[in-house]
N, C-alpha and C positions, 0 to 999 in steps of 0.2 A: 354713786356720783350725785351730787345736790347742784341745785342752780342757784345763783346767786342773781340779783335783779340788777344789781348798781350801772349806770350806765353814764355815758358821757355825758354834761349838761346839755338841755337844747340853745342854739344859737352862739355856741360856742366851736371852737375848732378842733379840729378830732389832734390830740397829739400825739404823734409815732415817731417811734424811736424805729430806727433804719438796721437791722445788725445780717452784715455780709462781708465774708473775708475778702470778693472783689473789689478792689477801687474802681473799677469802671462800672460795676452793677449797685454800688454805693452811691457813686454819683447820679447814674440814669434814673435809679428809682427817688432822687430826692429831689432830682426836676423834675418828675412824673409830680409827683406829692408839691412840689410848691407852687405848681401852678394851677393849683383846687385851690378855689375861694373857701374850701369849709376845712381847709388840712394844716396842717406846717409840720416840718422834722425839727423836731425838739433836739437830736441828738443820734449818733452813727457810731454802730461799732463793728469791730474789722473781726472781733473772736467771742467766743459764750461767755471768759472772761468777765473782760470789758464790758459785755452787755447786761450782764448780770448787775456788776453793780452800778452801773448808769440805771437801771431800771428801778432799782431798789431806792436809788437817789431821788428819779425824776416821777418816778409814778406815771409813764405814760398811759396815753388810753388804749395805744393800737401798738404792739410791738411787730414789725415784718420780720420774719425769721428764717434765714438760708440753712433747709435742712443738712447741706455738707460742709462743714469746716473743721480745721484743722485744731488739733487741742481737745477742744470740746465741741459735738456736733450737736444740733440742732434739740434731738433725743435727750444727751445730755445735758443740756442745758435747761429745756423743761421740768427733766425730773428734779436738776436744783430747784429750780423757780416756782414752780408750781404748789406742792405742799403746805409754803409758807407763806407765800404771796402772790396768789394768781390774778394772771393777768389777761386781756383779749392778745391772743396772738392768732395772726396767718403766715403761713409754713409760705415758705419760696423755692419749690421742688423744679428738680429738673427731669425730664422723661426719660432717667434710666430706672431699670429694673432695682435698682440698689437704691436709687435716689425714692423710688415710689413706695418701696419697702419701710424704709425709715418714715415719709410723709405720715402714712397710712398709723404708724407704733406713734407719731406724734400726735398723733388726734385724737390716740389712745388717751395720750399723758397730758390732753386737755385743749389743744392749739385748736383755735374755732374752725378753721376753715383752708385751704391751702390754695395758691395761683402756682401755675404753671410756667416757668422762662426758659429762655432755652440755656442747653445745657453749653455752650462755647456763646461769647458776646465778642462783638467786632467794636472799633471805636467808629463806624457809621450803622450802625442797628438805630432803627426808626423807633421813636416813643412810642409809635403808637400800635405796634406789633406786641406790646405787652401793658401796656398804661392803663385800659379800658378795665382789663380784669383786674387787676390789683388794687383799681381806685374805688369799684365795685365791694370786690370784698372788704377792703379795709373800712368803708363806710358801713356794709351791716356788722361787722365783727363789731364797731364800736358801739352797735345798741343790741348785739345779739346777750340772749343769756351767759353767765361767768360762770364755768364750770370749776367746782371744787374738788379737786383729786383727791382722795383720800388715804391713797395709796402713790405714791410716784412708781414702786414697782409692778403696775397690774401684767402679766408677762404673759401669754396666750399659752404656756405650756403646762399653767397649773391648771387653766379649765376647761385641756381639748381630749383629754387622757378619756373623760366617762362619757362625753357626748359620739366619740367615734367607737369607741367600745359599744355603747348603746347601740349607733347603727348598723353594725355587726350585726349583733344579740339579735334586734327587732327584724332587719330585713325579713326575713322569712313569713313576718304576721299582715307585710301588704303584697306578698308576691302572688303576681297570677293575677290582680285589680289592673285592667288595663287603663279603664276610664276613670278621670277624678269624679268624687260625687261633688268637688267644691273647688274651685279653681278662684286663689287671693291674690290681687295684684296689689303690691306692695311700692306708695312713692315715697322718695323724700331726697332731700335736697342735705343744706347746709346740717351740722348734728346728725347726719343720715348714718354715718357708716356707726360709730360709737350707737343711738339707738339700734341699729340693726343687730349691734353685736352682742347688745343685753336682749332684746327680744329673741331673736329665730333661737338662740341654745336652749328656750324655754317652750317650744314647739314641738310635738313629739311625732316619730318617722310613723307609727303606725296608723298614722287615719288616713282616710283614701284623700288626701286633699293636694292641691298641684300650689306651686305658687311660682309666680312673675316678678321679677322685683326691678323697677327703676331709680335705679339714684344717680344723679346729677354728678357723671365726672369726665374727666375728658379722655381721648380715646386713648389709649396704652394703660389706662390704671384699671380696667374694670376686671380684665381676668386677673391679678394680681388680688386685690380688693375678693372675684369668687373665694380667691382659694384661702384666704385668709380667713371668711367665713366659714367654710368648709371645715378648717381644724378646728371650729369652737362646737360645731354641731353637730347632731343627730341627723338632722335631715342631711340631704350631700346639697351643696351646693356648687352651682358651676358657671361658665360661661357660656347663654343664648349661642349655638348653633341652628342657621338658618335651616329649616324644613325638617325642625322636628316638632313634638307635642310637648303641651305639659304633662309632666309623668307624676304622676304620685310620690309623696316623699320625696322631693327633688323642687330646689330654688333655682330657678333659670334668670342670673342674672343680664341685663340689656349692654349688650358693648357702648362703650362712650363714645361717642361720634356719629351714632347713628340711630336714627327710629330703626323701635322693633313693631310686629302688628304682627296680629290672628287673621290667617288669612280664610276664607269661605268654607274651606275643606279642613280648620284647625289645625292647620300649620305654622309655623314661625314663620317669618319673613322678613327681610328688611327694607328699611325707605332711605332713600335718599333725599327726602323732604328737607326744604331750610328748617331752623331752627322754631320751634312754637316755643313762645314764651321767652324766647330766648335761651333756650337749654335745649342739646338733642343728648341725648333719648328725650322727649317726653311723655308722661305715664297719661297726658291727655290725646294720646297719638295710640298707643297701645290699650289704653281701660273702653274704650268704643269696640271696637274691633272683639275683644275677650267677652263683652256683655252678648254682642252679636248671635257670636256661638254658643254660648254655655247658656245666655239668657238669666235664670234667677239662681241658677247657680256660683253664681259671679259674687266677690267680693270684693269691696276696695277698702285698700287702706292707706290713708293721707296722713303720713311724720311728718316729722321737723323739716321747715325749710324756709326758706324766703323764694318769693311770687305767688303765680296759680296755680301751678302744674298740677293736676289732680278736679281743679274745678268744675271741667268742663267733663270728665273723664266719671265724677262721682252722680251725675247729671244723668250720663247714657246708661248706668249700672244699675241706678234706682229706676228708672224709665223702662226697663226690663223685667224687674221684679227682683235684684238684687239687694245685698245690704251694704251698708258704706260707715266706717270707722273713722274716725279722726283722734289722733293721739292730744293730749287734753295743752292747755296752753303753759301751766304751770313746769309740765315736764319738756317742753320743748325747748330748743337755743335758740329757733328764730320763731316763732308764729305766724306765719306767712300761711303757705301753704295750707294747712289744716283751717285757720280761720277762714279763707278762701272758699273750701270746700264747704265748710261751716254755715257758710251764710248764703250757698245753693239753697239751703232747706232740706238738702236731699242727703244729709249724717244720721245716719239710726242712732249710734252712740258717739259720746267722745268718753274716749277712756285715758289715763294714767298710763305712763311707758308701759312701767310693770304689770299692768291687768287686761294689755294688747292680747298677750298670748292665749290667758285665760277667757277673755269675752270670744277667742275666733274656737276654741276648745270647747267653749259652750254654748256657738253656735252650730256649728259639727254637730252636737249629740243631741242637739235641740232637734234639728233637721231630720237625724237619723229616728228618732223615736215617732215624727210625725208623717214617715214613708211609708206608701200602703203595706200591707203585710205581704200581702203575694209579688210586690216588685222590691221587697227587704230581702225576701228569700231567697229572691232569683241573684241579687247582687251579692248575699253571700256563697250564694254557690261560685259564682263567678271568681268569687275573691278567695 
């Protein structure tokens, strides 16, 4: 996947095209939209159709996209649109298991970012029960990076076949390693799940290493989202259960809706804290707490995203004697985030998507080469 930079002019109006088979969810979201000074709807369509070639026509900046309709669904419709003419789109999902399923394969096939609505609308549902997020993302979708698919069929069953065969195979070379030697807590936001899904399959189960991972979504998609990871990779990945450890070979993703934290004794835990940053999970909520315990064993790593989440989190890890990564701004879709962390002072590297896996791979072996001898040997016996 390549990025593309082109973005909407400044001082000009973001224009979005509205495409949803409700006439009352067609309507709502084009009051939401015409009552921003910086937006207008150029144009509405009721099916993929239709919206396909309004788009082609009108060139919008923002398309909103209702991942279920009838004819052509949301998925389909990307994979027309996309190869030949891509464009900023955010997905309009609703919180079923089916609806979250498609979102997630949209993001695959290039859609910047997705809101949440609910899945029945009444004709008295309040603006403002869904306006805030939609008007949110549609504004960074319109300066985030433009992802270029190269493929409209990227399809998760041609590249889950050798990374779970892999975990198989390898189990056996971390079994018996109770404690991580390196414990990565992984944020990101916006481009989170797509980055996540090129990195972690490039991650290998056998080094003694744990990893945490926060990405920014709301609550019903995050174990859907683990297990989606899961079939791409080697390591397992799952969903955060309160009062366990981080285990070796294993991605403990953050449920959406709520902080997770290392509590004193290196347990999980959850918070019912308001939101920091305005996003719960945040990985500034959980990367303090991980430094705590582990101390220089800690690692962070700040993707793609928009705000700070990671800022203050990359702060408490270097302040430990940790190290802290930042994914570089070229390969990001939004630069938020990572320039945030960035400009703490407190990033050892910023690397390229692609060279994430290999700078935490050759940090690991960096580490393990400079262990004294007689506490190397004890940890291989153990292991």
């Amino acid at each position: 996947m390549e990025l593309q930079t082109k973005a909407a002019a400044p001082n000009k109006k973001i224009r979005v095209l509205v495409v949803d088979d409700s006439p009352l969810m067609r309507k709502i979201i084009t009051q939401i939209l015409s009552q921003q000074a910086d937006m207008e709807v150029i144009a509405t369509a009721a099916e993929g159709e239709e919206a396909l070639r309004k788009a082609h026509a009108l060139q919008p900046d923002v398309i909103t996209l209702d991942v279920e309709m009838p004819r052509m669904n949301g998925l389909e419709f990307l994979e027309a649109l996309m190869p030949e003419n891509p464009m900023r789109v955010v997905m309009l999902s609703s919180l079923t298991t089916e609806g979250a399923e498609t979102t997630f394969a949209c993001l695959q096939r290039g859609a910047i970012d997705f809101a949440v609505k609910p899945s029945k609308v009444s004709i008295d549902l309040k603006l403002a029960d869904i306006s805030e997020e939609i008007v949110r993302k549609i504004r960074l979708a319109s300066v985030a990076r433009l992802p270029r698919i190269s493929s409209a069929k990227r399809v998760e069953k041609t590249e889950s076949a050798s990374p779970v065969v892999a975990r198989r195979e390898r189990a056996g070379l971390i079994e018996g390693v109770v404690e991580p030697k390196m414990v990565v807590v992984l944020a990101s936001s916006t481009g989170g799940p797509n980055a996540l899904h090129e990195l972690l399959p490039l991650l290998p189960p056998n080094l003694a290493i744990a990893y945490l991972l926060v990405q920014h979504l709301p609550a019903g998609f995050s174990r859907l989202f683990a297990t989606r990871l899961n079939s791409v990779c080697a390591l397992t990945v799952k969903e955060a259960v309160e009062g366990e450890r981080p285990q070796v070979g294993t991605v403990l993703v953050a449920g959406g809706g709520r902080h997770i934290v290392l509590n004193s004794t290196g347990f999980l835990a959850f918070s019912d804290d308001p939101p920091l940053w305005g996003v719960c999970p945040a990985a500034d909520v959980l990367m303090p707490t991980v430094a705590h315990f582990y101390k220089d064993s800690t690692v962070g790593v700040v993707l793609t995203g928009m705000g700070r989440d990671g800022s203050l989190g990359v702060k408490a890890i270097h302040a430990r004697g940790g190290y802290c990564i930042a994914q570089n701004e070229e390969t990001c879709v939004v630069y938020g985030m990572p320039k945030a962390a960035f400009e703490t002072g407190c990033i050892d590297k910023v690397r390229p998507l692609k060279e994430l896996a290999s700078e935490l791979i050759r940090l690991y072996e960096e580490r393990e080469r400079q262990r004294p001898p007689l506490l190397q040997s004890r940890l291989q016996r153990a292991g």
